[in-house]
DSSP file (Angstrom, degrees, kcal/mol; ACC not computed):
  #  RESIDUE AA STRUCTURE BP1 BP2  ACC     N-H-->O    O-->H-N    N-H-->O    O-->H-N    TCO  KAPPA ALPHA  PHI   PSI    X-CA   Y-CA   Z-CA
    1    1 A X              0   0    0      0, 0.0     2,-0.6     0, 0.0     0, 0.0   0.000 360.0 360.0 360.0 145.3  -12.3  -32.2    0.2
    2    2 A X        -     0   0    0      2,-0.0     2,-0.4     0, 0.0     0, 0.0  -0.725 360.0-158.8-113.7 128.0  -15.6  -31.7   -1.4
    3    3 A X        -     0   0    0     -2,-0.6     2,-0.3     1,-0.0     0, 0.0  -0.899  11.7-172.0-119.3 143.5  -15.7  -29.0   -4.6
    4    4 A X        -     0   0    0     -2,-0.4     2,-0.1     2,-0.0    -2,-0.0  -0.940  21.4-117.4-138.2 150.0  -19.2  -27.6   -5.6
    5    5 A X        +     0   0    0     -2,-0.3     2,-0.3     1,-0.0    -1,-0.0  -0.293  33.3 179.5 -78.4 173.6  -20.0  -25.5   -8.5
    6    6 A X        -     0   0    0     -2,-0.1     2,-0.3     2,-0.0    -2,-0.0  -0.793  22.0-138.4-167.5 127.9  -21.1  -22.4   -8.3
    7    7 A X        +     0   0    0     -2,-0.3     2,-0.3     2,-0.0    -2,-0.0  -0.676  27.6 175.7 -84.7 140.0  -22.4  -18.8  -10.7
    8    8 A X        -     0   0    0     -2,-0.3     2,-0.4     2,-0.0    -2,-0.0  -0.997  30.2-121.8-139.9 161.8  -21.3  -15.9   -9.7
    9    9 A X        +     0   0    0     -2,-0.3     2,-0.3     0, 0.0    -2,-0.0  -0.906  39.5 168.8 -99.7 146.3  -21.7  -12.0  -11.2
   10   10 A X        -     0   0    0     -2,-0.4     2,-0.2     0, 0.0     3,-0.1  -0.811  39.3 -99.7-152.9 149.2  -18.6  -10.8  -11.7
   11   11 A X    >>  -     0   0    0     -2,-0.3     4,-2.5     1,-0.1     3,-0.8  -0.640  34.4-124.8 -83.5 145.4  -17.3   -7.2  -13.9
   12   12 A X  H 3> S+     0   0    0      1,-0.2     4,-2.0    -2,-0.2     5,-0.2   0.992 111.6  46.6 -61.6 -55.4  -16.0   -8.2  -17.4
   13   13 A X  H 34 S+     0   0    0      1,-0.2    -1,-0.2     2,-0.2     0, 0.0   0.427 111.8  48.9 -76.0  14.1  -12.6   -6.3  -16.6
   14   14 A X  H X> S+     0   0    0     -3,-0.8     4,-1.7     2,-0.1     3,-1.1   0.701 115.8  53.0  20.6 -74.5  -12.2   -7.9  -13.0
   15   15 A X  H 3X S+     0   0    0     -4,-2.5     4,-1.0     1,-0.3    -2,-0.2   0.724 108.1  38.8 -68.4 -25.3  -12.9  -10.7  -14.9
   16   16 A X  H 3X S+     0   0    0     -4,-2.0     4,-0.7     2,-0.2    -1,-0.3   0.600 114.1  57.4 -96.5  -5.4  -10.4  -10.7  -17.6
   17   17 A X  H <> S+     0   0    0     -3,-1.1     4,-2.8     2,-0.2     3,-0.5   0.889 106.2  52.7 -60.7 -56.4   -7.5   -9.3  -15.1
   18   18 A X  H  X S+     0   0    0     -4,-1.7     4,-1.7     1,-0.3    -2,-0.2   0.712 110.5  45.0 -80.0 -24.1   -8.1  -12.5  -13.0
   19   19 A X  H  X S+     0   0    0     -4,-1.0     4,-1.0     2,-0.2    -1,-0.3   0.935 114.5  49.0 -83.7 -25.0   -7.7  -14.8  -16.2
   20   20 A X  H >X S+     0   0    0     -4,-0.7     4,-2.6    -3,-0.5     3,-1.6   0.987 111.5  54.2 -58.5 -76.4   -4.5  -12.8  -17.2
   21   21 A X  H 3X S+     0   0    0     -4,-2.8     4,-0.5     1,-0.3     6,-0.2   0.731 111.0  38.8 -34.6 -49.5   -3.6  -13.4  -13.8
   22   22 A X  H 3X S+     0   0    0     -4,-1.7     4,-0.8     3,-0.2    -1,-0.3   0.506 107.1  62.2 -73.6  -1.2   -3.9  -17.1  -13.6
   23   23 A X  H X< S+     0   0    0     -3,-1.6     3,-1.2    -4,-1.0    -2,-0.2   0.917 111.6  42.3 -69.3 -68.8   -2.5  -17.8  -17.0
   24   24 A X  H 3< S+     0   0    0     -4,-2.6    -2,-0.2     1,-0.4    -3,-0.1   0.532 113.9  46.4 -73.9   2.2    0.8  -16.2  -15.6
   25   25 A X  H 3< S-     0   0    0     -4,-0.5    -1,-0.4    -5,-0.2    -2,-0.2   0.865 114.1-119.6-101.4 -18.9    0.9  -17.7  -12.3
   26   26 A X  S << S+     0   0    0     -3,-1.2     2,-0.3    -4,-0.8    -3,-0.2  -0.101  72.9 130.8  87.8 -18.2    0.1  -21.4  -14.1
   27   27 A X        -     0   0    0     -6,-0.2    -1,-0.2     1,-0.1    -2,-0.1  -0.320  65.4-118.4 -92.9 141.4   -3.0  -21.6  -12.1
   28   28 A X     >  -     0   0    0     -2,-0.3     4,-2.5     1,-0.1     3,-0.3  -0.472  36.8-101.7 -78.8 153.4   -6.3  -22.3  -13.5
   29   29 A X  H  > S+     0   0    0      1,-0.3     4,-1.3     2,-0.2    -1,-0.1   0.730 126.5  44.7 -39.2 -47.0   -9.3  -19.3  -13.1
   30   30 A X  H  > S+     0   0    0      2,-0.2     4,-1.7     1,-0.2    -1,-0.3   0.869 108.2  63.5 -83.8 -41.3  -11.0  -21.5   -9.8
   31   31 A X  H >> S+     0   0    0     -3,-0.3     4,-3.9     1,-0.2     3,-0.6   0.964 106.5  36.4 -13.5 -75.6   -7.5  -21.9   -8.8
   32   32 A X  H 3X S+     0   0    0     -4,-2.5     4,-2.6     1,-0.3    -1,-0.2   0.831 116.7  53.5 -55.3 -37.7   -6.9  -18.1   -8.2
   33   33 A X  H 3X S+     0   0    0     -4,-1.3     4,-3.0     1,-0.3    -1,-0.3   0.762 110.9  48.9 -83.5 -21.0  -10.3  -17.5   -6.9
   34   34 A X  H <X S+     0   0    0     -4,-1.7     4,-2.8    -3,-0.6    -1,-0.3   0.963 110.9  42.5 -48.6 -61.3   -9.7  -20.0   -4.7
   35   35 A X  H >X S+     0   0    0     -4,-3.9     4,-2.7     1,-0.2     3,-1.1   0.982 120.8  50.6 -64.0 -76.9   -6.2  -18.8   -3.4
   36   36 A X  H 3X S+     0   0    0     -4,-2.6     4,-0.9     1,-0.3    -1,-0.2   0.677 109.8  47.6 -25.9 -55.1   -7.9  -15.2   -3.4
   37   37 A X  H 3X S+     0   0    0     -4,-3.0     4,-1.8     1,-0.2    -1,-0.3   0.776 107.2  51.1 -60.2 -34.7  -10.7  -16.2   -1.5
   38   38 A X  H <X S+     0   0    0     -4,-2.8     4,-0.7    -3,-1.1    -2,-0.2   0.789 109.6  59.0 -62.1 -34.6   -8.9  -18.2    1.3
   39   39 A X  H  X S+     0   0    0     -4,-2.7     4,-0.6    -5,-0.3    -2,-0.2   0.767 109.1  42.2 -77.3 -22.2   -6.7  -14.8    1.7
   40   40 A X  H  < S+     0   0    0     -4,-0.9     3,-0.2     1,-0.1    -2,-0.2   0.876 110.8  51.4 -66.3 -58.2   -9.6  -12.8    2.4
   41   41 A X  H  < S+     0   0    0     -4,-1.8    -2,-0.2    -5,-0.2     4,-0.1   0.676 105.9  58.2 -52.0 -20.6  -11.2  -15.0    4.5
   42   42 A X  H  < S+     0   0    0     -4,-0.7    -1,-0.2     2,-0.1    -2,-0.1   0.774  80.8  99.9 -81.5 -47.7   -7.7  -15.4    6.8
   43   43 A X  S  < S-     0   0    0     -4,-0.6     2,-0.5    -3,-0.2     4,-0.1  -0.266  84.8-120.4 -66.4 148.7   -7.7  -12.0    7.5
   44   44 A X  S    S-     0   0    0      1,-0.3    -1,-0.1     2,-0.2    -2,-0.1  -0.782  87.6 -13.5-121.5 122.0   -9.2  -11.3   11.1
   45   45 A X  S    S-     0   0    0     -2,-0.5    -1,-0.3     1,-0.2    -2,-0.1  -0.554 114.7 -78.2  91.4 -43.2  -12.3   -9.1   11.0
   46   46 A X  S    S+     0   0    0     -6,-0.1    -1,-0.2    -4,-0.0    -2,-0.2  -0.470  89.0 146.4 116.7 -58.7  -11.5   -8.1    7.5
   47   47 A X        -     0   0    0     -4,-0.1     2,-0.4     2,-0.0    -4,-0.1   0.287  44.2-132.2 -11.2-157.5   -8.9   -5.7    8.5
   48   48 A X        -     0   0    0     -4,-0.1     2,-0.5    -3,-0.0    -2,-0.0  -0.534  33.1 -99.7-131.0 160.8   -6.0   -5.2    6.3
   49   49 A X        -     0   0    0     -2,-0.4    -2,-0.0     1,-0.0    -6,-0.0  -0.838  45.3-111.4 -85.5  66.8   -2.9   -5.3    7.8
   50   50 A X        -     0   0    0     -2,-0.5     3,-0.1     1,-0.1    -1,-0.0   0.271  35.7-107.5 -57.9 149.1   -1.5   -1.4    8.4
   51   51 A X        -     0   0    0      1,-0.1    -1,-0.1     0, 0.0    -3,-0.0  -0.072  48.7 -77.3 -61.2 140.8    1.1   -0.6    6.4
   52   52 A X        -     0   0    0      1,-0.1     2,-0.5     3,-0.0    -1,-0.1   0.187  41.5-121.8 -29.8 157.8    5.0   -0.3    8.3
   53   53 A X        -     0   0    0     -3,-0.1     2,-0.4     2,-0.0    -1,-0.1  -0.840  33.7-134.3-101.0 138.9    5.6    3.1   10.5
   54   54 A X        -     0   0    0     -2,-0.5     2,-0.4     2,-0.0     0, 0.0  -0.819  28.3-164.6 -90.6 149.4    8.7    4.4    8.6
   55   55 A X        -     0   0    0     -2,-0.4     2,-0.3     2,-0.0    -2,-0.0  -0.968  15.3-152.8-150.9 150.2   11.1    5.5   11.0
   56   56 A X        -     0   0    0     -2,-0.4     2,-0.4     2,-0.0    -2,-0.0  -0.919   6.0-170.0-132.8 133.1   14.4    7.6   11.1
   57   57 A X        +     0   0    0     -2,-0.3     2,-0.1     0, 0.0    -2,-0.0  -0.796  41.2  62.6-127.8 142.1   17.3    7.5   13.4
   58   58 A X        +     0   0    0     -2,-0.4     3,-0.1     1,-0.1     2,-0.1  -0.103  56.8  62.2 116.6 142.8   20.0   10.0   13.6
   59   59 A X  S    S-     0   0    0      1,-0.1    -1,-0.1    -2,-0.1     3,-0.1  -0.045  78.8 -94.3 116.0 167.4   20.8   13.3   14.3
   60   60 A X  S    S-     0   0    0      1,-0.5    -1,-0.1    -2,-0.1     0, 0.0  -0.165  75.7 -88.1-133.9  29.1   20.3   15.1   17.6
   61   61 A X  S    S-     0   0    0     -3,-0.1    -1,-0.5     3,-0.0     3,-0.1   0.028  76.4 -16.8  71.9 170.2   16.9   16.6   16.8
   62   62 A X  S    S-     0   0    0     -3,-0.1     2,-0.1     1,-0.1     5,-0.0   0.215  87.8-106.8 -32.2 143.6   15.0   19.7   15.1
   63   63 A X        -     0   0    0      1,-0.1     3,-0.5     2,-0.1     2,-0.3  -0.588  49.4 -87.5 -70.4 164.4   18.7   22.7   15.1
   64   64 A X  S    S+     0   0    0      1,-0.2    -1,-0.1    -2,-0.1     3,-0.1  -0.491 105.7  32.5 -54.7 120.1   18.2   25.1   17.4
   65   65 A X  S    S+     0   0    0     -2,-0.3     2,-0.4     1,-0.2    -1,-0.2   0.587  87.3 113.4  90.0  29.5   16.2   28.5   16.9
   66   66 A X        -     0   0    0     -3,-0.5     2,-0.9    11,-0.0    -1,-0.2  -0.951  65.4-133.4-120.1 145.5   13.8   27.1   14.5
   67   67 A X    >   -     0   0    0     -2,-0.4     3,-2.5     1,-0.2     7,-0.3  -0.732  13.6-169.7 -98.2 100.2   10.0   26.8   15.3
   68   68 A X  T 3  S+     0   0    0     -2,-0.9    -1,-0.2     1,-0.3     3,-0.0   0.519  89.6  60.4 -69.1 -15.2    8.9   23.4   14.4
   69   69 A X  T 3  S+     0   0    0      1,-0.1     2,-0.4    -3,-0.0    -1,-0.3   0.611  94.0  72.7 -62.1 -23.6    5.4   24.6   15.0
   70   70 A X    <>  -     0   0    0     -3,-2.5     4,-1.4     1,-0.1     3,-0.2  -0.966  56.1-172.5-122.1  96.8    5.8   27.5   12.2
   71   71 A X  H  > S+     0   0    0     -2,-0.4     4,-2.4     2,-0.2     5,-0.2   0.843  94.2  56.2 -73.5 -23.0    5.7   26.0    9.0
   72   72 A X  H  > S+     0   0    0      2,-0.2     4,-3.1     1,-0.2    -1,-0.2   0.975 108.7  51.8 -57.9 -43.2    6.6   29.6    7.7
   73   73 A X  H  > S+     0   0    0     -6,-0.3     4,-1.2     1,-0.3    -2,-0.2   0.889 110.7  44.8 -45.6 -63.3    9.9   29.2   10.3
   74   74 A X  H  X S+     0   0    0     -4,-1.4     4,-1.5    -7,-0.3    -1,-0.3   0.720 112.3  50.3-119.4 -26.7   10.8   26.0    8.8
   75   75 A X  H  X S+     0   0    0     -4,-2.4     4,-4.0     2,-0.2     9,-0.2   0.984 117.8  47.3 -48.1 -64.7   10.2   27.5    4.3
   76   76 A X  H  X S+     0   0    0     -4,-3.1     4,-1.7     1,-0.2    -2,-0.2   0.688 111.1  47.9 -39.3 -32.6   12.6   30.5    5.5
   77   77 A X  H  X S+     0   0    0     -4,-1.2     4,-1.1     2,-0.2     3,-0.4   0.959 114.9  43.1 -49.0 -69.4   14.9   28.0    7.1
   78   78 A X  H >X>S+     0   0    0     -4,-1.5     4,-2.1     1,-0.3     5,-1.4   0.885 116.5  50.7 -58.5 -54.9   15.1   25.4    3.9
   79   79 A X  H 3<5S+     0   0    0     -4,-4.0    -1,-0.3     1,-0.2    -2,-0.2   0.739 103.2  49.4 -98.4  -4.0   15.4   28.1    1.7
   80   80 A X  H 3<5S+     0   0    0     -4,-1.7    -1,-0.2    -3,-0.4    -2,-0.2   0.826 118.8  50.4 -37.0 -32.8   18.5   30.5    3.3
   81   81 A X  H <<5S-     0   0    0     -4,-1.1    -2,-0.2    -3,-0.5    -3,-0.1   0.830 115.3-126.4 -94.9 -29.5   20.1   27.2    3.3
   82   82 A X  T  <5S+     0   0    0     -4,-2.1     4,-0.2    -5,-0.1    -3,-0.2   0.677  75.1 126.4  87.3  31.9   19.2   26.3   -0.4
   83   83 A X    > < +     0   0    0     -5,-1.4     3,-0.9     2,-0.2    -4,-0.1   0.789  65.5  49.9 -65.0 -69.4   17.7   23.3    1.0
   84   84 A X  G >> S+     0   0    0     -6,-0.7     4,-1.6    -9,-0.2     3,-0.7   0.561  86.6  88.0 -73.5   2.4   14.3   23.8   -0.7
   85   85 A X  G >4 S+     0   0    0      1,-0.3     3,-0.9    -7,-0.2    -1,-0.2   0.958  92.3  47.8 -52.0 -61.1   15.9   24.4   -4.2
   86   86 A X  G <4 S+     0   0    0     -3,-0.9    -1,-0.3     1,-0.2    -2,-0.1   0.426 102.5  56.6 -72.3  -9.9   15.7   20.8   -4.7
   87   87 A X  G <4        0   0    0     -3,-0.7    -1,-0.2    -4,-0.1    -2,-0.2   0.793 360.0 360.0 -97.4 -31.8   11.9   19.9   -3.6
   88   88 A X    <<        0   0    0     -4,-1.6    -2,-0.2    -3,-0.9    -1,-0.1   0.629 360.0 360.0 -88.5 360.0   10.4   22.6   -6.3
């Protein structure tokens, strides 16, 4: 493997994160920029990776008589029940 020097401009607090950061992993400053730069480069296009769908299982769907369309329908609901006590 062949290593070439290089300048680069960099922000002074960017910069002083990234030595903080390689001090605590052990890794020297070209280390990190290394590791950093190989993890950018990996990613295909650019993209980022989207974050997980959350998803929820149980319960037999929306009760009955309330209009999931009506966000007024669905306050009135929460708060007969004393539901919405807890959110405000």
């Amino acid at each position: 493997m062949r290593i070439m020097r290089t300048t680069v401009r960099i922000d002074d607090h960017l910069l002083e994160s990234a030595k903080r950061r390689a001090r605590t992993s052990g890794l020297s400053l070209g280390e990190l920029f290394e590791l950093a730069l190989r993890r950018e480069l990996s990613r295909e296009d650019g993209a980022e990776e989207p974050p997980p769908i959350p998803v929820f299982r149980g319960g037999n769907g929306p009760r009955p008589g309330i209009d999931l369309n009506s966000n007024r329908a669905l306050i009135e609901y929460l708060d007969e029940d004393g539901e919405l006590e807890h959110l405000r």
